[in-house]
N, C-alpha and C positions, 0 to 999 in steps of 0.2 A: 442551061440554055434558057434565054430568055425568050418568054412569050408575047408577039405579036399583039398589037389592040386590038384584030380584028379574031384572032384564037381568046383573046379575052375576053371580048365582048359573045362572041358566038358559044363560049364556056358557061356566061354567066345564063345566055337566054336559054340554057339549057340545064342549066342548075334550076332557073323559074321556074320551069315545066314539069319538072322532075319534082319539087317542091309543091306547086299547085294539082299535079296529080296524085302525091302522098296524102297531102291534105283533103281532097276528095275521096276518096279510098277509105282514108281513116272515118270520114262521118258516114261513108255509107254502109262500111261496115259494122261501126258503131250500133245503124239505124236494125243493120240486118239481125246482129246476133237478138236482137231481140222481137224479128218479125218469126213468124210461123211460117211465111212460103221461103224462108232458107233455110235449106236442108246442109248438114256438114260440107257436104262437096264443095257447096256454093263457096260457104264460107273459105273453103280451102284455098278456092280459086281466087277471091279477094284478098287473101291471105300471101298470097305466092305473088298476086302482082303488085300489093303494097311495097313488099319485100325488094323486090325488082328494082321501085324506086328508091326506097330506100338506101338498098345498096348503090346506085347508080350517086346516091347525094355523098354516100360516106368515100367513092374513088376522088373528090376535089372535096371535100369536107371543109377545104379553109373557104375555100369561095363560096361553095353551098349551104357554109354555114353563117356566113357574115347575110346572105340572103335573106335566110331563113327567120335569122335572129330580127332584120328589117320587118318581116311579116309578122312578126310577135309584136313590133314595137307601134306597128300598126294595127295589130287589134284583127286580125283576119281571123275567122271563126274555121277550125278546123288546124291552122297552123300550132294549136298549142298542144300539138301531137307534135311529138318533140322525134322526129324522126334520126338524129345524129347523138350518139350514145358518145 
């Protein structure tokens, strides 16, 4: 079944999202594991909602990946957390 331009485009701005919140995620946990007011939990919980998007990039991986790989090729600080395995 072919997909619509408007299930495309609604796909991809959601691959964005899902992208630019992994990328946030990744630097502030980054920032976290090595502050003192994060205690494991915390990290746990940054940990689980990475993952969330993560997972959410690898269900369209082709789309979310050609995205992604745009943010690399633009240089976005945080995207060179390479969330698709």
């Amino acid at each position: 079944m072919k997909q619509s331009d408007a299930a495309l485009a609604f796909i991809r701005e959601l691959c964005l999202e899902h992208c630019e919140e992994a990328s946030h995620l990744w630097i502030l946990r980054r920032k976290a594991v090595q502050s003192p007011r994060y205690g494991l939990a915390d990290l746990l919980e940054l940990d689980n909602r990475l993952e969330a998007h993560v997972d959410a990039l690898r269900v369209q991986a082709r789309t979310c990946g050609d995205l992604c790989k745009e943010s690399l090729e633009n240089g976005h600080a945080g995207e060179y957390f390479r969330p698709l395995s």
